[in-house]
N, CA, C and O atoms as a Tinker XYZ file with bonds, in Angstrom:
   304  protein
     1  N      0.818000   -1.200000    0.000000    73     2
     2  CA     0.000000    0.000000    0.000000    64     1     3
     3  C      0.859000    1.261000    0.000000    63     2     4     5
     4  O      0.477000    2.254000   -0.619000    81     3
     5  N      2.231000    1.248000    0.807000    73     3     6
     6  CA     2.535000    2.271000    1.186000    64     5     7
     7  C      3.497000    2.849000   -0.685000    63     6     8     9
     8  O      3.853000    3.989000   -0.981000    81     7
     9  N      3.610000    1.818000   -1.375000    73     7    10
    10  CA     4.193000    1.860000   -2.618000    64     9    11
    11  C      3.049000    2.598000   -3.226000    63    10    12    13
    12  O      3.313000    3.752000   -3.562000    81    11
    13  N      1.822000    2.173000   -3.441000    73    11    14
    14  CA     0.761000    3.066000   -4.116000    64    13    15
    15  C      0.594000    4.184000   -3.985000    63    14    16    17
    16  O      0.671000    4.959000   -4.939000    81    15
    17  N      0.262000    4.646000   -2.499000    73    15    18
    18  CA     0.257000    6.424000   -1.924000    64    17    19
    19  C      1.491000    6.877000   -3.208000    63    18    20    21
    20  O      1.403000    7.543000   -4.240000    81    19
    21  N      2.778000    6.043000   -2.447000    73    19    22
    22  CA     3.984000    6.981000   -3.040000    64    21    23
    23  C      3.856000    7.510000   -4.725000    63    22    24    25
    24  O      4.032000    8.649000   -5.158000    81    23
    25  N      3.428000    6.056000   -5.603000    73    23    26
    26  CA     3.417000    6.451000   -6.744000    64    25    27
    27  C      2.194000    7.499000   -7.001000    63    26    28    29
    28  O      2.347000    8.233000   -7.977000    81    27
    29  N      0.605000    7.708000   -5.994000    73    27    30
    30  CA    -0.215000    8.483000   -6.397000    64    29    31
    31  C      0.964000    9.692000   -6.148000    63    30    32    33
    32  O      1.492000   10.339000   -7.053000    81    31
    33  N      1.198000    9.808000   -4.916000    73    31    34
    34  CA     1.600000   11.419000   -4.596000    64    33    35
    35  C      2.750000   11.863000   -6.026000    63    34    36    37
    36  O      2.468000   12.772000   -6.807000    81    35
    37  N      3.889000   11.117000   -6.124000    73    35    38
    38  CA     5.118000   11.151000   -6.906000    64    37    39
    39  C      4.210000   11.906000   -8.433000    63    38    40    41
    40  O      4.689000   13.002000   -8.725000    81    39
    41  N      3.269000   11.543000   -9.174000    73    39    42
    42  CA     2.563000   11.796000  -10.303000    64    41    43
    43  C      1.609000   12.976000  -10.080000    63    42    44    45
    44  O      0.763000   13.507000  -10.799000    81    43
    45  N      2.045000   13.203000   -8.819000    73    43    46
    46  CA     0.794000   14.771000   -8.708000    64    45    47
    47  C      1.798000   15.742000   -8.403000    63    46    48    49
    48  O      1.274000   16.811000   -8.718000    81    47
    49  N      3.286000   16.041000   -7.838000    73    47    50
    50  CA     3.522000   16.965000   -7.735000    64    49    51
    51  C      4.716000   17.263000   -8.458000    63    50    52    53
    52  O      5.071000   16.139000   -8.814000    81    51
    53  N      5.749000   18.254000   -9.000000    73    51    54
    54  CA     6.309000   18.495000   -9.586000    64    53    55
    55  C      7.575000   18.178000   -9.000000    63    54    56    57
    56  O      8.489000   18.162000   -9.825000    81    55
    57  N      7.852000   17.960000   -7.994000    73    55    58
    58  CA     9.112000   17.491000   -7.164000    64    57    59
    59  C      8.694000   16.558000   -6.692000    63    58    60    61
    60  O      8.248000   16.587000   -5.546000    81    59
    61  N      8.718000   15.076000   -7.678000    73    59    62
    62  CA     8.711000   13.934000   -7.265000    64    61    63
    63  C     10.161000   13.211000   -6.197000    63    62    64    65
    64  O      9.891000   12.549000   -5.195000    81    63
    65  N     11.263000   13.410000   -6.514000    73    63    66
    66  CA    12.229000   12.757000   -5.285000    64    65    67
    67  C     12.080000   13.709000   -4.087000    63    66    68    69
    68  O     13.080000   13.603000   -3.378000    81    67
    69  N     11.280000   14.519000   -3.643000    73    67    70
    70  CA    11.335000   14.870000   -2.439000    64    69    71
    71  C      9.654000   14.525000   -1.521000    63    70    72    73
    72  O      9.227000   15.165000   -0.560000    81    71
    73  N      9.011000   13.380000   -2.183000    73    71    74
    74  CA     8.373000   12.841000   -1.937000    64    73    75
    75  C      8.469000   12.023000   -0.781000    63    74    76    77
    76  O      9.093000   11.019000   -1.125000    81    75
    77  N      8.173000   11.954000    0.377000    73    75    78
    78  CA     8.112000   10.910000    0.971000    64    77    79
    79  C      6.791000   10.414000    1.535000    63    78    80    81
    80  O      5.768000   11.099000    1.512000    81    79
    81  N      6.888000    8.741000    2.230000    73    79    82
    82  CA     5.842000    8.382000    2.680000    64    81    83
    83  C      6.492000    7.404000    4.000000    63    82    84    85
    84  O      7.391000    6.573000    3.873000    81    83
    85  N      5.782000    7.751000    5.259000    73    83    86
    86  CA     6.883000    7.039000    6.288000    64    85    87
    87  C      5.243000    6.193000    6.679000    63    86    88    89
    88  O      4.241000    6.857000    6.416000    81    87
    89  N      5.095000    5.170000    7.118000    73    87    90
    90  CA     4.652000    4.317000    7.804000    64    89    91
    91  C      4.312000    4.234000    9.250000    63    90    92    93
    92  O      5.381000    4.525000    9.785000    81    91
    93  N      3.447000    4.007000   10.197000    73    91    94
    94  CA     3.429000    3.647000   11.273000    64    93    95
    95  C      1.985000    3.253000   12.174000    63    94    96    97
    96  O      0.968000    3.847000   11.815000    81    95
    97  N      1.914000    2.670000   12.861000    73    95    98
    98  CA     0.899000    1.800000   13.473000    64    97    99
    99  C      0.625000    2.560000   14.655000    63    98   100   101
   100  O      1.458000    3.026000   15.432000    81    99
   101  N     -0.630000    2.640000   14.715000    73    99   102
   102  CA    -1.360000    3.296000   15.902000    64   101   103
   103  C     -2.564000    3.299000   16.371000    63   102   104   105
   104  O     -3.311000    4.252000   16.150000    81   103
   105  N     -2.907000    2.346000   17.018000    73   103   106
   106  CA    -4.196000    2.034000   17.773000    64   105   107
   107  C     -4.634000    0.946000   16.636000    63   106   108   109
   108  O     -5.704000    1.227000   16.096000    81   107
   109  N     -4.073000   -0.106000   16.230000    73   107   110
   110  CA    -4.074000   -0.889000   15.336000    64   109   111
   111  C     -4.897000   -0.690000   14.280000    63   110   112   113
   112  O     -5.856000   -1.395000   13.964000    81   111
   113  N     -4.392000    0.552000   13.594000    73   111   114
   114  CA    -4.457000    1.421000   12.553000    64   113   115
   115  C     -2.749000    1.876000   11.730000    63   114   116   117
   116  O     -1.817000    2.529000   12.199000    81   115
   117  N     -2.885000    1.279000   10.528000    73   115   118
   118  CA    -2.200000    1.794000    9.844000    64   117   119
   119  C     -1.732000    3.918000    9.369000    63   118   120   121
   120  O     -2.593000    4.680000    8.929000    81   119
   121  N     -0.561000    4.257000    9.580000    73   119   122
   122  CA    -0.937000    5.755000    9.150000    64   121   123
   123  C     -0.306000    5.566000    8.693000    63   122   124   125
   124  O      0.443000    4.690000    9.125000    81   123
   125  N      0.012000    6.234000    7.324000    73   123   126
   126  CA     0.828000    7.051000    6.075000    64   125   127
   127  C      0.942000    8.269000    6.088000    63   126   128   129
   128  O      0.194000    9.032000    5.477000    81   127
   129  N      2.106000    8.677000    6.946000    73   127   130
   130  CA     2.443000    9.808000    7.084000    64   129   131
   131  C      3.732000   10.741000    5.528000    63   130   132   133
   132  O      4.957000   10.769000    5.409000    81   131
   133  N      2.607000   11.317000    4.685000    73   131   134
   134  CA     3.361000   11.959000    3.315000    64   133   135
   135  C      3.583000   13.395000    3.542000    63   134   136   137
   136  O      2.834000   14.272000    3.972000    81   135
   137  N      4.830000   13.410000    3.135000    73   135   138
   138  CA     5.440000   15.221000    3.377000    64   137   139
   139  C      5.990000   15.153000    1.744000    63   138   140   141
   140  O      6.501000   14.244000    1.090000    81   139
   141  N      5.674000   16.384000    1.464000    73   139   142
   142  CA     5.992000   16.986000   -0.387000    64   141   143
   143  C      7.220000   18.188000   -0.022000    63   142   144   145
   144  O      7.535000   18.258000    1.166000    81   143
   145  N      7.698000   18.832000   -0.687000    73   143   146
   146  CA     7.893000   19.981000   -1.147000    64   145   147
   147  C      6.748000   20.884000   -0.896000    63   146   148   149
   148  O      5.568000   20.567000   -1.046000    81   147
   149  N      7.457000   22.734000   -0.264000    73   147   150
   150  CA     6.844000   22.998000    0.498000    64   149   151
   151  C      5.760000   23.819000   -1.072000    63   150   152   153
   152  O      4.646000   24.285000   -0.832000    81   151
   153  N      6.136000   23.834000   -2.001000    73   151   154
   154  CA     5.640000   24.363000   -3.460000    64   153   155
   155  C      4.527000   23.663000   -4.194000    63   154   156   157
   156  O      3.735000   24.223000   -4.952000    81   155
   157  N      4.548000   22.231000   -3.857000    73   155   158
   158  CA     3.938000   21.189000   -3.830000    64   157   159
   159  C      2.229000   20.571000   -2.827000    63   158   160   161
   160  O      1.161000   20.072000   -3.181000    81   159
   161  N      2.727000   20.907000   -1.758000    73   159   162
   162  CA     1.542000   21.012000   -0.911000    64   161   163
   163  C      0.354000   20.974000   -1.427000    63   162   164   165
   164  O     -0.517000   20.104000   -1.404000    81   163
   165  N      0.436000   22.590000   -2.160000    73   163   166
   166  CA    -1.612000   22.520000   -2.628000    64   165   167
   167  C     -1.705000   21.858000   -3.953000    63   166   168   169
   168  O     -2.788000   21.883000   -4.539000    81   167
   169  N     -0.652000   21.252000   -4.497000    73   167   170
   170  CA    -0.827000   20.058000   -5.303000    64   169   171
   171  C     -1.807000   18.660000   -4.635000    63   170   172   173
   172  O     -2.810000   18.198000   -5.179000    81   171
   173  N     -1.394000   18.336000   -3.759000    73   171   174
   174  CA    -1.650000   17.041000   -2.879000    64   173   175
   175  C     -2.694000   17.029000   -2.114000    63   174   176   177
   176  O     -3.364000   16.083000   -1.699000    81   175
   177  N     -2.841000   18.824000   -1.862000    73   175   178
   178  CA    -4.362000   18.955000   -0.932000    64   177   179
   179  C     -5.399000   19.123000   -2.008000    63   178   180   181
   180  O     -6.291000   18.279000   -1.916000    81   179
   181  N     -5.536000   19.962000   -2.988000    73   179   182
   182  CA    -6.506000   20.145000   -3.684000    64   181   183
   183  C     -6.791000   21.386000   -3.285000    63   182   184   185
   184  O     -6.166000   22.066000   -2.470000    81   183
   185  N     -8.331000   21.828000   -4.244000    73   183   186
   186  CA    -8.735000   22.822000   -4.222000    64   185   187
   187  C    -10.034000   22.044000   -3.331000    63   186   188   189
   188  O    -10.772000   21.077000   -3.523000    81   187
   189  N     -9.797000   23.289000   -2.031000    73   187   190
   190  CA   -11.066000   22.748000   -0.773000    64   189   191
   191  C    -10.809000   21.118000   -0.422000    63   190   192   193
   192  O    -11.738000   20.374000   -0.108000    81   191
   193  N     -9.786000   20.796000   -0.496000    73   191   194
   194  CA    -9.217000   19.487000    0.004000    64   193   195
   195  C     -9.710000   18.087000   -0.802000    63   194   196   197
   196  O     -9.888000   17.009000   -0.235000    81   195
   197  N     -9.911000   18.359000   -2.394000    73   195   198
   198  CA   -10.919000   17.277000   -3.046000    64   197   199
   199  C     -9.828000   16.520000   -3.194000    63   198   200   201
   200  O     -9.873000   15.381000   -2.728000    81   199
   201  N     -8.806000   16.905000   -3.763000    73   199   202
   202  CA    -7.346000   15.453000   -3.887000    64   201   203
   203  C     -7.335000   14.849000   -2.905000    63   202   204   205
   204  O     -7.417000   13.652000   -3.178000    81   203
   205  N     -7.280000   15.011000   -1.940000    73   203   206
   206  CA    -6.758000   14.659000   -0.479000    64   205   207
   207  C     -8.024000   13.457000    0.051000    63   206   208   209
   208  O     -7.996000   12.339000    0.565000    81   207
   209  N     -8.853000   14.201000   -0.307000    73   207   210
   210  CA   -10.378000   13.275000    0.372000    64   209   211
   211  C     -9.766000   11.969000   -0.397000    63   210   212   213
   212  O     -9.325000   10.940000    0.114000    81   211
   213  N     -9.909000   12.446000   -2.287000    73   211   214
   214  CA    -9.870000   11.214000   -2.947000    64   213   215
   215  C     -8.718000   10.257000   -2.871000    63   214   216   217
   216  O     -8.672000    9.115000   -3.328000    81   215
   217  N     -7.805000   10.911000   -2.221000    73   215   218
   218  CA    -6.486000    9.809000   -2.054000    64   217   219
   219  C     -6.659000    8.877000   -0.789000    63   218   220   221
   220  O     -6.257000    7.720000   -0.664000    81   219
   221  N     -7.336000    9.635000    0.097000    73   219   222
   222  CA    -7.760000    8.703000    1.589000    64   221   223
   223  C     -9.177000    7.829000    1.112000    63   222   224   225
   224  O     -9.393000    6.867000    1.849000    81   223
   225  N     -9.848000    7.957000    0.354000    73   223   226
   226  CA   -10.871000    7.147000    0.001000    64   225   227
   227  C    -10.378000    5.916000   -0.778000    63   226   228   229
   228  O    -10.879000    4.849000   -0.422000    81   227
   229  N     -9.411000    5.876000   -1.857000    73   227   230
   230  CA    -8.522000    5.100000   -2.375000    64   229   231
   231  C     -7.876000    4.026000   -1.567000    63   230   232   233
   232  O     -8.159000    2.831000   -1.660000    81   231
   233  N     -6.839000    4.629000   -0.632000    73   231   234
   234  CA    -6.504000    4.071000    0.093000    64   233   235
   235  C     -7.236000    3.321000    0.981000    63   234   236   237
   236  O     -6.889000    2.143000    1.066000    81   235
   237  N     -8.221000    3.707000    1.713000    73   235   238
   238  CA    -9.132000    3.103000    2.692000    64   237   239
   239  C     -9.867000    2.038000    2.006000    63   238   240   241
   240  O    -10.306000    1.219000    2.813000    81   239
   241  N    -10.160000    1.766000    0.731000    73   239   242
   242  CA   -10.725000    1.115000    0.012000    64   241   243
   243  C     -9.834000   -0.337000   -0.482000    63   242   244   245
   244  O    -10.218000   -1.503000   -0.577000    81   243
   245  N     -8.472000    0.308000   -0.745000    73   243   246
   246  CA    -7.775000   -0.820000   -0.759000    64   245   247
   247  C     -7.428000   -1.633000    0.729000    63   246   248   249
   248  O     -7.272000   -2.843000    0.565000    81   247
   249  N     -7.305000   -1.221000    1.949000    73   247   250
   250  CA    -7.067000   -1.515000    2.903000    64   249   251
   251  C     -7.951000   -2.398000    2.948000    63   250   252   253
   252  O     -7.640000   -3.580000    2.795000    81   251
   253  N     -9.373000   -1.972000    3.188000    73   251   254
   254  CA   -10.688000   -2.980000    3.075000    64   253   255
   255  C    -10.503000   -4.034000    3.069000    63   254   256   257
   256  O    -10.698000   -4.699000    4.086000    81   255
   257  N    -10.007000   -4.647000    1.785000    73   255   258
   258  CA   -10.364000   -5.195000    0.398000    64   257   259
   259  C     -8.875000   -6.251000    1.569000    63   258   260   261
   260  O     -9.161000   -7.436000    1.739000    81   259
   261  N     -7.973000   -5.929000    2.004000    73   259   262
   262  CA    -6.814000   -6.410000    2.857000    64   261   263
   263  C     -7.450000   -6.925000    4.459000    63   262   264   265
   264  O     -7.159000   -7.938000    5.095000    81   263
   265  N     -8.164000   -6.100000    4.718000    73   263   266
   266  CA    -8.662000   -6.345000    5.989000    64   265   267
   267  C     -8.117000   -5.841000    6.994000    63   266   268   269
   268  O     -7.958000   -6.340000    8.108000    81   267
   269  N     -7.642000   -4.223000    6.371000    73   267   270
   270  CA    -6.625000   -2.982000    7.866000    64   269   271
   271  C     -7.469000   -2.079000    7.633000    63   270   272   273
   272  O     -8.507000   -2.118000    6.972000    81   271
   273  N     -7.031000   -1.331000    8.152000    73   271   274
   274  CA    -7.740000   -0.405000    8.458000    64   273   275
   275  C     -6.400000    0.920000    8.092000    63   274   276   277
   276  O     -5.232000    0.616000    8.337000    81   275
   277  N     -6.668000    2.089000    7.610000    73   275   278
   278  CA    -5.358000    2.903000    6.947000    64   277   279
   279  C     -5.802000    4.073000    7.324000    63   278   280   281
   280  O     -7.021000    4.236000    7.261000    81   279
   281  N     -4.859000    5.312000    7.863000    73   279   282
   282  CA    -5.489000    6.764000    7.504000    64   281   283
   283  C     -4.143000    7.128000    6.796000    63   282   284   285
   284  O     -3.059000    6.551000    6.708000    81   283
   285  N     -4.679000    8.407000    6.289000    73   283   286
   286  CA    -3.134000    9.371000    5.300000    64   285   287
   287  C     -3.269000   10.393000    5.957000    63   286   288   289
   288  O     -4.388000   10.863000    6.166000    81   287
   289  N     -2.409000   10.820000    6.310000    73   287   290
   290  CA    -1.852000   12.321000    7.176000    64   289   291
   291  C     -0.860000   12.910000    6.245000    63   290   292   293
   292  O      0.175000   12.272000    6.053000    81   291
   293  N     -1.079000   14.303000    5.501000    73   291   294
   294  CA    -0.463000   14.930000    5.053000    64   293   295
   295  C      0.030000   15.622000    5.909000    63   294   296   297
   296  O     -0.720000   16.185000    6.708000    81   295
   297  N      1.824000   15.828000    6.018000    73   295   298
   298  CA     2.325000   16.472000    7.026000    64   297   299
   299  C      3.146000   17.807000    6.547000    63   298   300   301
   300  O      3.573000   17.793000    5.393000    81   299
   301  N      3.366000   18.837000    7.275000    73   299   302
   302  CA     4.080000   19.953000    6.530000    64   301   303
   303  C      5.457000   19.845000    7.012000    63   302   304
   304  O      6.319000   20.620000    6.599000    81   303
């Protein structure tokens, strides 16, 4: 999963190698914690946060489908 985020985020913003996506477990919940370029940002959020919804709906959907449970935290 955490390969998918990377390739969604990597194809949305213009500074793909400063992409990251770090991993971690919490309250036996998966998080995907993604930080961009600071130029990049309202690439990844959207306009009124519609990218962002649709990338956590994605994700949560594939998790499902796995049987975890996932959130995405865009971090600055």
């Amino acid at each position: 999963m955490r390969e998918l985020l990377t390739y969604i985020v990597q194809n949305l913003v213009e500074k793909s190698d400063e992409v990251s996506v770090t991993e971690r477990e919490q309250g036996g919940e998966t998080v995907f914690e993604v930080r961009v370029a600071n130029g990049d940002m309202g690439k990844v959020i959207g306009r009124q946060g519609r990218v962002v919804k649709e990338i956590r709906v994605l994700m949560k959907a594939v998790a499902q489908r796995q049987g975890k449970k996932v959130s995405v935290e865009i971090m600055d």
